[in-house]
Phi, psi and omega in degrees: 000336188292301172301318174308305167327300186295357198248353149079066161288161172238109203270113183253128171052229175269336187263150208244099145253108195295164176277081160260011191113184194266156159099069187268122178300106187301346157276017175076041152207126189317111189272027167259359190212148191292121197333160182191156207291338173203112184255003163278169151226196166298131171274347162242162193236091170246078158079006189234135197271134207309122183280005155207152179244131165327114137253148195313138168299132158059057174238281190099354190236168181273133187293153199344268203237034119276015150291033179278144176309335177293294197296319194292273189338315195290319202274291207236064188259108187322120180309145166315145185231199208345041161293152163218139194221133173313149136263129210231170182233072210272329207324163148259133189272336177315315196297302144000270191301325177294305190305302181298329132343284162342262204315327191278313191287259179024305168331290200280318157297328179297347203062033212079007188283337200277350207306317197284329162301307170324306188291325172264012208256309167327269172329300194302301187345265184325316176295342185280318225270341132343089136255150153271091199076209181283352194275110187257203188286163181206127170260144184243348171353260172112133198286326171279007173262337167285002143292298199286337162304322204257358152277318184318317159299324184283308168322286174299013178228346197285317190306312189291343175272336177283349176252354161262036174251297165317299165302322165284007196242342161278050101276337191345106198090005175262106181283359181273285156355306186243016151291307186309306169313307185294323196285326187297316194304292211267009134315313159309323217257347159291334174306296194293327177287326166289342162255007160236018152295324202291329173284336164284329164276358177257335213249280183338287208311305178309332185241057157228120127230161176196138222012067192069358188271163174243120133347118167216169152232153182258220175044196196246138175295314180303312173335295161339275189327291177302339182262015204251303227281278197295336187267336193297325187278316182293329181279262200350314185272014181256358205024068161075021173269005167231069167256344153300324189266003165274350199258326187287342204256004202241308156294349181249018170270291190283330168289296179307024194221005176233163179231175178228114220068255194220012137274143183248153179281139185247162184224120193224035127325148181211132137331327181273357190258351171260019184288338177288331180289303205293299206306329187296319170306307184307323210274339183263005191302293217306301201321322185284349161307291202281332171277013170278281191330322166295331196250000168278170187297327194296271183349309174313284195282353159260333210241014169214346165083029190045011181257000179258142213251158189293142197247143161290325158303284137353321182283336190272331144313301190334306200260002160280313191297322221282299179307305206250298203296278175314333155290312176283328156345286193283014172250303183315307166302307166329293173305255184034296208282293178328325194274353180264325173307325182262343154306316176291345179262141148213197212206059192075218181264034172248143159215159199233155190206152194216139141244028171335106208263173186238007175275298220284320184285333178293344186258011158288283163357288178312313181285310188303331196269346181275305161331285155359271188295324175319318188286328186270349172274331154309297182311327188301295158310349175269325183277357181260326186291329193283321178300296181324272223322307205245031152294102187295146156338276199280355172212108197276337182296307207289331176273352172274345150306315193287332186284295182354296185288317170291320165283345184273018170275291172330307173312304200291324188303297202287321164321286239268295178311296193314323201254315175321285207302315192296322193263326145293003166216319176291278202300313182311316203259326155280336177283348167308306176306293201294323185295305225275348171270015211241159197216163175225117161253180202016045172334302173321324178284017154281005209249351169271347189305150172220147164321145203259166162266338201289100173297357193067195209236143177296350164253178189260217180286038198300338186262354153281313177317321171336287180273001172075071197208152164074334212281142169235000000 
């Protein structure tokens, strides 16, 4: 309070705005006065001290009459060490299931133009509903920025989709031509999806704050690329036994390339530490590869001469690994990686810990895809009881119309449950699980953090949105 008192803030209630003038920016900077590394503070005050001090541009000292000996002590006063503090998720799905609803019919009368409002009205849900302690997240995003982005990309891309319309439709039938056409489509479009995850995590992370500071990333989307482009090739020639290390090499770029303020986060992982998780997935990947091979005609005839009658077994492991066996691999393995990844991070003298089970996302899973079928089999049963009832008798064409309109009543139906049942029940139940397994120790050294200058970039995720890669 002695500090607070030296900075002659005025306190209402829980919220703290230092006297910098009128018009305090809720992305932590006075938009009446010209960047500075930080013009924010905490917006709530639980017992915690204002998490960044203005600074002078190119000073490097605390600026006029936030220079006080109160402040100085606060600032380089030693952190607390093996505290550990919850991340916690509080939402509610009702408030949920209305916003997704909203958002959907809104969708459809707009004809999709509203998406880019859905999508950020979404992000505010989640990010609020995000605490650390008492301080929770705050998304700042804006629905035109993620709009004037994504014309600015359809704009820069139609020409190149008209021109590869053109070339393919003067070669058409030439097979050399349109192998070459198919190999080029998806290199570009793999080129692009990688920069425009990298850009889409660069666009989030700036508009995340949390107790007023901002999230940002640095470094380069091409970077990104070349190193997304080189591990991509090493997996192909291991035919995928170094695919931890494109996922460790690709995580360990964007973390160490993202802060918080003006501290940065480090990633200290190796590829090598998860490769043994991975092979157990890899060996059934083969196995279910050599009995489909085995249990084909081709297969029948080289390892039996054809003289032998075809065993049923094999087709039938085969499509139990393909189905059952390789999706729960690769969610065990993924939560695996996650808990490592995030172990593996820290923030200065902060470390993270997950206890994430990969049982609880598969029984997510399970339930959104049991809901799913429960909602279309109700729809089923209203469109075979809604047919009888206004089937004529005495007319087949005309009742064969009425089945018509009722499935594509079904259809609209089950398009419309899929997305709803995946954000309400899934995405809602896995982000609770990962914050609420997710722990911070020695937290306090964010109380040294000052505010970044870099506001991030002024448009939103327009290239993802385009290809439909990343979105959240």
């Amino acid at each position: 309070f002695e500090a607070i008192e030296g900075l002659g803030v005025a306190i209402d209630g829980q919220d703290i705005a230092a006297g910098f003038g009128k018009g305090y920016d809720r992305r932590g900077a006075d938009p009446g006065r010209a960047p500075c590394h930080n013009d924010g503070f905490s917006r709530e005050f639980h017992a915690s001290i204002p998490v960044a001090l203005c600074q002078d541009e190119g000073a490097g000292t605390t600026a006029g009459a936030l220079e006080t000996p109160a402040l100085r002590r606060l600032q380089s006063a030693p952190t607390e060490t093996g505290h550990t503090v919850p991340v916690e998720f509080d939402g509610r799905r009702a408030p949920l299931l209305g916003l997704v609803v909203t958002n959907m019919l809104l969708n459809i009368v707009t004809l999709g133009f509203y998406r880019f409002w859905a999508k950020t009205r979404l992000r505010r849900y989640f990010w609020s509903n995000a605490r650390i302690g008492s301080e929770r997240f705050e998304y700042t995003g804006l629905a035109s920025e993620l709009f004037l982005g994504f014309l600015i990309v359809i704009a820069a891309l139609t020409p190149a989709l008209l021109l590869y319309a053109g070339v393919s439709a003067v070669g058409e039938g030439d097979l050399f031509l349109g192998s070459v056409l198919d190999v080029a489509y998806l290199a570009i479009f793999y080129a692009l999806a990688q920069v425009a995850i990298y850009r889409a995590w660069r666009y989030r992370m700036s508009r995340t704050t949390w107790r007023a500071v901002r999230f940002g990333l640095d470094g380069s989307a091409w970077r990104f690329l070349g190193l997304a482009f080189m591990w991509s090739l090493v997996v192909i020639a291991t035919l995928g036994v170094a695919y931890p290390y494109l996922r460790i090499a690709l995580v360990r770029y964007r973390v160490n390339h993202s802060r918080f303020g003006d501290g940065p986060f480090v990633f200290e992982g190796s590829g090598g530490d998860l490769i043994g998780s991975w092979l157990r997935v890899f060996v059934l990947a083969v196995l279910a590869v050599v009995l489909g091979v085995v249990s084909s005609p081709l297969g029948t005839m080289m390892f039996t001469d054809g003289l032998a009658e075809p065993s049923i077994l094999p087709p039938i492991l085969s499509g139990v690994l393909i189905v059952v066996g390789l999706p729960l691999g690769y969610v065990w393995y993924r939560v695996r990686e996650f808990r490592y990844m995030v172990a593996h991070t820290r923030f200065g003298a902060a470390t993270f810990q997950s206890r994430a089970q990969a049982r609880r996302v598969v029984g997510l899973a399970l339930a959104t895809g049991a809901a799913f079928l429960g909602v279309m089999a109700v729809v089923a049963v209203v469109v075979w009881i809604a047919g009888g009832a206004w089937l004529p008798a005495d007319s087949f064409a005309a009742g064969f119309s009425i089945w018509h309109a009722l499935a594509i009543v079904a259809i609209a139906a089950g398009l419309l449950a899929g997305p709803i049942l995946t954000i309400v029940i899934f995405r809602f139940c896995l982000v609770r699980h990962l914050c609420r397994t997710l722990t911070i120790t020695n937290i306090a050294v964010v109380d040294r953090v000052v505010q970044s200058a870099d506001k991030g970039p002024k448009r939103g995720e327009g290239l993802a949105d385009a290809i439909d890669v990343g979105t959240f």
